[in-house]
C-alpha positions as CSV (number, residue, x, y, z in Angstrom):
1,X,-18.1,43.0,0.9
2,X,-15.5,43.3,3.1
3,X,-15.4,44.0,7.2
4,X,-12.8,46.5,8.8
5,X,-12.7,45.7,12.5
6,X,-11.1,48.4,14.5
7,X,-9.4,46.4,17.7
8,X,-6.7,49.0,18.5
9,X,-7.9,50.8,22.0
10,X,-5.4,51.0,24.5
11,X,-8.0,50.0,28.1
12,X,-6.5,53.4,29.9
13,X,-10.5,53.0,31.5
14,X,-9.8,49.5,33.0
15,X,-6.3,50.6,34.1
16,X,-4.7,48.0,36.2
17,X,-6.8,45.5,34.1
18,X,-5.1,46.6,31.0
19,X,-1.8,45.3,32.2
20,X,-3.6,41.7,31.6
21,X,-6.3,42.3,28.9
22,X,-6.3,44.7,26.0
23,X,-10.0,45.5,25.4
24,X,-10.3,43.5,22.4
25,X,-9.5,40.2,24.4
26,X,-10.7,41.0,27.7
27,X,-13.1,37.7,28.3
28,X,-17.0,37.5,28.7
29,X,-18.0,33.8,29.5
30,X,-14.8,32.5,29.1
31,X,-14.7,34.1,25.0
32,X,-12.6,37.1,23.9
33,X,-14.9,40.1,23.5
34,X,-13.7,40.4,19.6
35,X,-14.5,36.3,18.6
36,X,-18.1,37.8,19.6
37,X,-17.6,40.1,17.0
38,X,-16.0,37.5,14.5
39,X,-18.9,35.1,14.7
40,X,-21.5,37.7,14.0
41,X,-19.8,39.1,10.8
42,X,-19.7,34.9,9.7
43,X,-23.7,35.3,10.4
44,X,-24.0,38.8,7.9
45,X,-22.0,36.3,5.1
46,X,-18.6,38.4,5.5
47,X,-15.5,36.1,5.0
48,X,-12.9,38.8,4.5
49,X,-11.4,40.8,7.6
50,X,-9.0,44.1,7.5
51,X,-8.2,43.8,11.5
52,X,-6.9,47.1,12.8
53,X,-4.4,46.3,15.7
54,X,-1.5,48.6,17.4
55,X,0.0,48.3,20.6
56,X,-1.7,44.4,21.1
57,X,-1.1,43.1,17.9
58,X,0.9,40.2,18.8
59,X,-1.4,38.9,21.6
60,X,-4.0,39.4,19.1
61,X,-2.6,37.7,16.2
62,X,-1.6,34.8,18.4
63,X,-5.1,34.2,19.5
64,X,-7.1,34.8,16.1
65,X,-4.5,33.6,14.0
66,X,-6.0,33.9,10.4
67,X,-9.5,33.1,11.0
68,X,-9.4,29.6,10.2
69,X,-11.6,28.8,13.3
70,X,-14.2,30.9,12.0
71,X,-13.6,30.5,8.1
72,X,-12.1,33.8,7.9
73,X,-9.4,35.3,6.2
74,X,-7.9,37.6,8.4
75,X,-5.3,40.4,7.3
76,X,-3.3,42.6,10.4
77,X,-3.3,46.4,9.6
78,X,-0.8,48.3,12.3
79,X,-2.6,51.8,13.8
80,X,-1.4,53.7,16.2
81,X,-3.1,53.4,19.5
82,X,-6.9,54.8,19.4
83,X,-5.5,56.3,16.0
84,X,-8.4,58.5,13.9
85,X,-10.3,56.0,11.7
86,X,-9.9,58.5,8.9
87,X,-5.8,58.4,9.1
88,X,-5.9,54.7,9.0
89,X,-8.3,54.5,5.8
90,X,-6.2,56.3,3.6
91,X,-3.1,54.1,4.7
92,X,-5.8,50.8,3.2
93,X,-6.0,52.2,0.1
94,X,-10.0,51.1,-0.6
95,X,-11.6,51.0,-3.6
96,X,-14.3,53.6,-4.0
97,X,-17.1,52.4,-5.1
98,X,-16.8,49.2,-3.1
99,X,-19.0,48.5,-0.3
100,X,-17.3,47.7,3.4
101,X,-18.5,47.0,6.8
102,X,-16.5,48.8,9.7
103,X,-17.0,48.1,12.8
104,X,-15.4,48.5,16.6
105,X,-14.1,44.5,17.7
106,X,-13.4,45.9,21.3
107,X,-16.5,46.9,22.8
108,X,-19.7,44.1,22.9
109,X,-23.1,43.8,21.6
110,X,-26.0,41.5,20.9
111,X,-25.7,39.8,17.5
112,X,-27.2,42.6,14.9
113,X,-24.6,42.9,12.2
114,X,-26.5,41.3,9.4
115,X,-29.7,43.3,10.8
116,X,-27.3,46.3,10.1
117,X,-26.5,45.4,6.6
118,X,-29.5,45.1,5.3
119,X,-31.1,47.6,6.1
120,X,-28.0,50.0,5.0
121,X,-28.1,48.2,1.5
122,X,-31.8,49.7,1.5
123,X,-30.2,53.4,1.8
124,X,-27.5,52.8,0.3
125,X,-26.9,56.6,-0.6
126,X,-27.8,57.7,3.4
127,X,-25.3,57.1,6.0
128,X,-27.2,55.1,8.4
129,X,-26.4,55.4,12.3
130,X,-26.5,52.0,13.9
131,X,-27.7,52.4,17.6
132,X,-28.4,49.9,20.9
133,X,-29.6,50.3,24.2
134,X,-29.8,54.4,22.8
135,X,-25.7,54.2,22.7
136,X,-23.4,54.2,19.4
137,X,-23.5,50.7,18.1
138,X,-19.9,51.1,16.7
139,X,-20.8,50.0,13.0
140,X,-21.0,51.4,9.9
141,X,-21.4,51.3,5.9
142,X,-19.0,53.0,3.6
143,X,-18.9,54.5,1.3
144,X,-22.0,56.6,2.5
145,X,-20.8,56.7,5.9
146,X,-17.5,58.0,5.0
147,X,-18.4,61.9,5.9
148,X,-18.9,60.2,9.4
149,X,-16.2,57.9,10.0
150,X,-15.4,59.8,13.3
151,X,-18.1,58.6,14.9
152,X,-15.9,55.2,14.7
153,X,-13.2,56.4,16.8
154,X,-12.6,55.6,20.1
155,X,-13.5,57.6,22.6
156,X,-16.9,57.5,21.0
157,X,-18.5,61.4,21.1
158,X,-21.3,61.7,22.7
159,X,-22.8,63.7,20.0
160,X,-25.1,61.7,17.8
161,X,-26.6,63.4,14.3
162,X,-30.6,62.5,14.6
163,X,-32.0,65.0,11.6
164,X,-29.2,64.5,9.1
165,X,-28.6,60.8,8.8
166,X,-31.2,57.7,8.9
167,X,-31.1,55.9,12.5
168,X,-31.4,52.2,12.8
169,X,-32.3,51.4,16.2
170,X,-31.3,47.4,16.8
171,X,-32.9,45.3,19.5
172,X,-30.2,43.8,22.3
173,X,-27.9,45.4,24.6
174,X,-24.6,46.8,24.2
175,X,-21.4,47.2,26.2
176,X,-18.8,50.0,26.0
177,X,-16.5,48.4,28.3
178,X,-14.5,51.9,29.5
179,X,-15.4,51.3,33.2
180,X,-15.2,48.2,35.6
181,X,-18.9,48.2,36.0
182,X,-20.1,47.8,32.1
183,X,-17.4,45.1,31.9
184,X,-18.9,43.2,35.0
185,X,-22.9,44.3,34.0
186,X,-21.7,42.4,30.3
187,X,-20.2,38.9,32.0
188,X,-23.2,38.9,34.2
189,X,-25.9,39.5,31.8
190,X,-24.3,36.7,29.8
191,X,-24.4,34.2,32.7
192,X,-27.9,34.9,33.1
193,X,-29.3,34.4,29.5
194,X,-30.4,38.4,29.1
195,X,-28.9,38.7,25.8
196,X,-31.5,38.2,23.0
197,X,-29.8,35.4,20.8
198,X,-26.9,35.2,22.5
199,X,-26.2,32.6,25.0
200,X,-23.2,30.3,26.7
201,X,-22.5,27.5,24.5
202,X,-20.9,25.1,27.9
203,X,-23.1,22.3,29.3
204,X,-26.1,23.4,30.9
205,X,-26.4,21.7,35.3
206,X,-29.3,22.3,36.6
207,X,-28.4,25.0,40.1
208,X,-30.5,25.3,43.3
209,X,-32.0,28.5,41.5
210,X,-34.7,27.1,39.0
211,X,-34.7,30.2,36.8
212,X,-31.0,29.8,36.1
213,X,-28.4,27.2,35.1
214,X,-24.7,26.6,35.4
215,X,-22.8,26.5,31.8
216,X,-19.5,24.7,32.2
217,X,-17.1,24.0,30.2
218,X,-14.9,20.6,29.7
219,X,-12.5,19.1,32.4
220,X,-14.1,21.4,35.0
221,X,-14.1,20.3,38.4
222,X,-17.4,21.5,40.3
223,X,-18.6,19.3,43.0
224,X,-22.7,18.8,43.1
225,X,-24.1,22.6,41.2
226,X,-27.8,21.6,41.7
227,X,-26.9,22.8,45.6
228,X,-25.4,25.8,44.8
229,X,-28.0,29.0,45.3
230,X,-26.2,30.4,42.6
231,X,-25.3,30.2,38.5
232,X,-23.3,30.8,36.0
233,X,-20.5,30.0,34.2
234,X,-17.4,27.8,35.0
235,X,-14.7,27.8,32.7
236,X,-12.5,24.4,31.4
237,X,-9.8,23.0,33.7
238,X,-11.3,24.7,36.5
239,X,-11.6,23.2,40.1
240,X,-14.1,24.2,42.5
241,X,-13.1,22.7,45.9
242,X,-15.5,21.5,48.6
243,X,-18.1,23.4,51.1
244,X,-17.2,26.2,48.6
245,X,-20.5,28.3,48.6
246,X,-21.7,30.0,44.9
247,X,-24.1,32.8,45.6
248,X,-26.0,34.4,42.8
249,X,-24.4,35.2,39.4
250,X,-20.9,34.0,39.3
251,X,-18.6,33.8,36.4
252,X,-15.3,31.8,37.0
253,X,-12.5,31.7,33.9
254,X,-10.3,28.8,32.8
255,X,-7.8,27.4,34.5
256,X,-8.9,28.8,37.8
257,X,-8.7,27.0,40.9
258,X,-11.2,28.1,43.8
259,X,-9.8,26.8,47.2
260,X,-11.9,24.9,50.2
261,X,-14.7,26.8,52.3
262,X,-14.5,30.5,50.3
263,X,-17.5,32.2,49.4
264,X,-18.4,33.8,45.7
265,X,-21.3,36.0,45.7
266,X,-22.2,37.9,42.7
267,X,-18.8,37.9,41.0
268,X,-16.3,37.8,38.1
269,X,-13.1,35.6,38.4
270,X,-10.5,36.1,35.5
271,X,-9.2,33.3,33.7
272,X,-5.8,31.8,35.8
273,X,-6.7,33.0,39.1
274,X,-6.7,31.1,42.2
275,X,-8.6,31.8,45.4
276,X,-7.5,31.0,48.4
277,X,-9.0,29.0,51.4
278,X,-11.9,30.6,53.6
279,X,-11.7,33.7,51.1
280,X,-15.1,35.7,50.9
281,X,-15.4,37.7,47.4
282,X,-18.5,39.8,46.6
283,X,-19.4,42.4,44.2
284,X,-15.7,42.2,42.9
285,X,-13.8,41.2,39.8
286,X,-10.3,39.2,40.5
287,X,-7.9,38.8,38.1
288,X,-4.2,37.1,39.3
289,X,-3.3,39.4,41.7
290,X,-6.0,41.9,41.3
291,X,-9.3,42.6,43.1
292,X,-11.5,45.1,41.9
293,X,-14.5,45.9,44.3
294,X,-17.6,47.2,42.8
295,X,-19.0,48.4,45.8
296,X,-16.1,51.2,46.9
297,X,-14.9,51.4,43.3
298,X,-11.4,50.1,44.2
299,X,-8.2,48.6,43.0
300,X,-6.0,46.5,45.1
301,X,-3.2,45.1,44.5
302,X,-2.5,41.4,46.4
303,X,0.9,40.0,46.9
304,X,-0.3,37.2,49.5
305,X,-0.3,34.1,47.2
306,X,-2.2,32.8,50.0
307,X,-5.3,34.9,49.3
308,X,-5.5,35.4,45.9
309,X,-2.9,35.6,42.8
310,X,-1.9,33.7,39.7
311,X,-3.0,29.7,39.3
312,X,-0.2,29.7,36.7
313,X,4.2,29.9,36.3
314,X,5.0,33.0,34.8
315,X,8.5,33.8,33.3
316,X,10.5,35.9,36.2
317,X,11.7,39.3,34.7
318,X,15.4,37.9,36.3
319,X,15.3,35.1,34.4
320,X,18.7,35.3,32.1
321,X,17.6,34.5,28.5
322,X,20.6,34.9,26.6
323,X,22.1,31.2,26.3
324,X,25.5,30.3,27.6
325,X,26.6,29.4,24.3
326,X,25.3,32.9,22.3
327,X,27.2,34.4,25.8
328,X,30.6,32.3,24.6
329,X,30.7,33.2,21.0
330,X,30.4,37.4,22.0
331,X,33.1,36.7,24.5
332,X,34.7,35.8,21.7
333,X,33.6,38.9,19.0
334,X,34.3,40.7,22.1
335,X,38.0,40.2,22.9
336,X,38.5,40.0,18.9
337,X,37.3,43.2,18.3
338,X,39.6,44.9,21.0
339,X,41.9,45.8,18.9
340,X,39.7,48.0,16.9
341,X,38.4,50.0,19.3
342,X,41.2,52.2,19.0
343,X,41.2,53.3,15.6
344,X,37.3,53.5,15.9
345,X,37.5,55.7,18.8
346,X,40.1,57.5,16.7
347,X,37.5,57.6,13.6
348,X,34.4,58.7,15.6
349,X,36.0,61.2,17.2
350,X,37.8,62.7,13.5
351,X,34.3,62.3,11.8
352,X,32.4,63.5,14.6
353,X,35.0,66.8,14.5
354,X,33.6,67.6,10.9
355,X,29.6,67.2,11.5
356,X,27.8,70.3,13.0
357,X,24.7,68.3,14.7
358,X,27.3,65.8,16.4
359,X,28.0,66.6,19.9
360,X,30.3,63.8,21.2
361,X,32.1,60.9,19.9
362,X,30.5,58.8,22.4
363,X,26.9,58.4,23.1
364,X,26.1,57.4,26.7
365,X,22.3,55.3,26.6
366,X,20.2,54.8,29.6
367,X,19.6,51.5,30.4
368,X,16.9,49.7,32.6
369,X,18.4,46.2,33.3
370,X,16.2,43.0,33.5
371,X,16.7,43.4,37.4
372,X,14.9,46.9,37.5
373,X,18.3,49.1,38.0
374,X,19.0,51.7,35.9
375,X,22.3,52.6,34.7
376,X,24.5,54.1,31.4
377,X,25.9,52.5,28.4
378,X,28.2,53.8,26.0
379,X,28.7,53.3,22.1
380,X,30.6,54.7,19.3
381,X,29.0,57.6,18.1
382,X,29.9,56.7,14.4
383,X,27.1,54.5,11.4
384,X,26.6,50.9,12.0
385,X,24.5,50.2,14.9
386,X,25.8,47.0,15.5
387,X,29.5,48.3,15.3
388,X,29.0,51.3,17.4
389,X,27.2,48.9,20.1
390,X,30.3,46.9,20.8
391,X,30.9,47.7,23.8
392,X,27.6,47.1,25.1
393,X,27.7,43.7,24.5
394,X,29.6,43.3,27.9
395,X,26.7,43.9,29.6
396,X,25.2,40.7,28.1
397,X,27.8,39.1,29.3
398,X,27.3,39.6,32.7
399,X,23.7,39.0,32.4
400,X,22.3,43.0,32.9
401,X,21.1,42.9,29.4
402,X,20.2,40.6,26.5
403,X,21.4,40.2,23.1
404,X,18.2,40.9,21.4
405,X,15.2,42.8,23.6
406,X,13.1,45.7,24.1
407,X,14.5,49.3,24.0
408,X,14.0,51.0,27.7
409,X,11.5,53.5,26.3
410,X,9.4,50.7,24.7
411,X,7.7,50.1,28.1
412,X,4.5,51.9,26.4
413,X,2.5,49.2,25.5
414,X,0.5,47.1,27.8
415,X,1.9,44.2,29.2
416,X,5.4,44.8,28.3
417,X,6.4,45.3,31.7
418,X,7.7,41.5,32.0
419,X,9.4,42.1,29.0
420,X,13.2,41.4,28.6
421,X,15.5,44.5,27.7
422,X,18.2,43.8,25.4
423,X,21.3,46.0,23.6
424,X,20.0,44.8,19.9
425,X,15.9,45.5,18.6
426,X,14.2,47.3,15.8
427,X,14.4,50.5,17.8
428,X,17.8,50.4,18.7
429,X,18.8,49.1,15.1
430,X,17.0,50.9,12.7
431,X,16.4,54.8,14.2
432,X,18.1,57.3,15.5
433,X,17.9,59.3,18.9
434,X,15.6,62.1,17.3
435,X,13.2,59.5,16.0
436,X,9.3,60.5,16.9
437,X,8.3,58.4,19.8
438,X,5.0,57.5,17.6
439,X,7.4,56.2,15.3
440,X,9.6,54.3,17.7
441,X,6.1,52.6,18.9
442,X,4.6,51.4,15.4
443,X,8.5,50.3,14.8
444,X,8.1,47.9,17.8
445,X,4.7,47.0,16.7
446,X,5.5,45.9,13.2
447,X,8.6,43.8,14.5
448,X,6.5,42.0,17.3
449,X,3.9,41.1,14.8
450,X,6.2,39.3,12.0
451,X,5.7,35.9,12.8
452,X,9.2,34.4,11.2
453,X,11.3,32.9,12.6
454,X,14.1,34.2,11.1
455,X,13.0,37.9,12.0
456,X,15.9,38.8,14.2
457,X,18.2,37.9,11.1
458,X,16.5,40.2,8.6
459,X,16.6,42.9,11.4
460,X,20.5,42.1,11.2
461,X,20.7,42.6,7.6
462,X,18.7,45.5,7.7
463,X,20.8,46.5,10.3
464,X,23.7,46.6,8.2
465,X,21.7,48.3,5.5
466,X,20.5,50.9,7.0
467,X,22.2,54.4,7.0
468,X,22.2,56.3,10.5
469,X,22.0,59.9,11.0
470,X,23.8,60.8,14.4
């Protein structure tokens, strides 16, 4: 048997949060929500994995690699985001009478999936509806379940069938995720050991609070817990300065760095935060630069490193990434190919005189530089994208663009906002202006998931390959 895990929501519910986690890797006790989902299919016997993945899928590959942590074998399917389950299955081309496991890797439940399979291999001709806590458990069995498959997608419907199917109700708890205060309730119910057969694998130290422990993990930095009122779970590499005050269930990330005198009380801190001196922090989840209160429901956004923000370097947008020796050798294609441009203005503009659809014998692009300012572009409006984008190779020169980078209307995806924007990528390359934007996205997808090394040069060749429509 083989388990289809479906890992490609976009987080539009966590929104700002989203612009850090997608769902499928947002943490709970300092572990991605889908390894949860990893190490219970090693439990049900599984050792085969079709992972669904879209907007993501390079943060995702990079942090699951090919299962070897788990003694998986991972293969990366590209969906569109929240795609329909049933789309995505014909694309897999499945063998029929074959049994296979699908379930969602980006929401989080108690440990059930062999529970599931069993007794589905009992009713094996009867779709069986997995459910926890009286929600959708987000797993199923084809093929029987195949006439219900949208009960997989995400949003989840809040119809449920209860005459036609069998319903399998599973002991545990489980967490949707699509709102700040499931995401919190799941970290926190974690911390405190309320999830049946599921508990933090960090050290136990012994807190104030004799019902409840601290879990922390290695290299942490803590001071004496058995004073702290509260518990929880510390991440590795984190530092917990002194006369810092811990006050109920508190659950601090890796690499986090909570400054002198501040008070946690009943909170979530996100992996790479720090906190700053004489800070108090209650009912709220930070992550960076974010702090999301519980209480009043709100978002804000602090730029007062001071307070709260990043405990890490990130690359600066500004940052020029184009070398100064790739700049010297288009200098040199540059002023080379000068005296072309006349006779291929001369045949853009002849060619361009015979085709209906074309309107100029230019095209103007808009640009968003890696400085935020927006501003025009122009290129041959003739085939060969590489050849009609001469002249946009000045503006790599002078440091607006980059050679190779995003496409301004890539910024879709999560995340992508720090991205670099560059004249040459799969988007620019390989379609045309009329291209479907859904197409355009799983384009950027596919090319952001190829882990060569080479990849630029094969989008090069098939650069040069490829016939353009303009």
């Amino acid at each position: 048997m083989q388990a289809i895990i479906f890992a490609n929501r976009t987080g539009d519910e966590l929104a700002p949060l989203n612009s850090h986690y997608c769902p499928a890797l947002l943490p709970i006790g300092n572990k991605a929500v889908i390894e949860y989902t990893l190490e219970d299919i090693v439990k049900s016997g599984i050792s085969q994995i079709k992972l669904i993945v879209s907007s993501q899928a390079k943060e995702i590959e990079q942090y699951l690699g090919r299962g070897e942590k788990w003694g998986l074998e991972i293969d990366y399917f590209l969906s569109k985001p929240q795609e329909e389950t049933g789309l995505i299955l014909k694309r897999l081309s499945l063998v029929d009478d074959e049994n296979y496991l699908l379930v969602r890797g980006d929401i989080f439940r108690s440990p059930s999936i062999s529970q599931f399979i069993d007794f589905s291999m009992d009713f094996s001709d009867d779709f069986v509806q997995a459910k926890m806590a009286n929600q959708n458990a987000g797993m199923m069995l084809l093929p029987a379940a195949l006439p219900y498959i949208a009960d997989i997608d995400w949003p989840f419907s809040p119809h449920f069938d209860s005459t036609s199917v069998v319903t399998l109700v599973l002991h545990g708890r489980c967490f949707m995720l699509d709102n700040f205060r499931s995401y919190m309730d799941a970290n926190l119910s974690l911390a405190t050991n309320e999830l049946p057969s599921l508990s933090p694998t960090d050290r136990s130290y012994l807190s104030a609070n004799p019902q409840q422990d601290f879990y922390v993990g290695a290299k942490a930095h803590t001071g004496p817990l058995n004073r702290q009122d509260g518990w929880g779970i510390i991440g590795e590499n984190s530092r917990i300065e002194d006369n810092v005050q811990l006050k109920e269930c508190i659950v601090i990330g890796s690499n986090c760095l909570i400054d002198k005198e501040s008070i946690l009380e009943n909170s979530l801190i996100l992996p790479n935060t720090y906190v700053g001196e004489k800070l108090e922090v209650r009912n709220s989840i930070l992550c960076k630069n974010l702090l999301i209160n519980l209480q009043i429901s709100g978002v804000i956004q602090i730029n007062d490193q001071a307070l709260i923000g990043a405990n890490e370097s990130l690359a600066k947008p500004g940052d020029n990434k184009t070398g100064s020796i790739t700049k010297g050798l288009l200098f040199i294609i540059l002023i080379l190919s000068l005296p072309l441009w006349p006779f291929l203005s001369l045949y853009s503009s002849i060619r361009n005189a015979f085709i209906k659809q074309a309107e100029h014998s230019t095209i103007s692009d808009t640009f968003i530089d890696n400085l935020g300012l927006t501003f025009q572009a122009w290129r041959w409006n003739i085939p060969g994208a590489i050849i009609a984008r001469l002249p946009q190779l000045y503006h790599v020169l002078t440091g607006r663009l980059d050679l190779f980078g995003d496409s301004p209307e890539a910024r879709y995806a999560t995340g992508k906002e720090l991205r670099r924007l560059g004249v040459l990528g799969p988007v620019q390359l390989l379609l045309d202006r009329t291209a479907p934007e859904e197409e355009r996205q799983l384009l950027e997808i596919e090319f952001d998931a190829d882990p060569r090394a080479t990849k630029y040069l094969h989008l090069l060749w098939r650069a040069f390959e490829y016939k353009h429509k303009f």
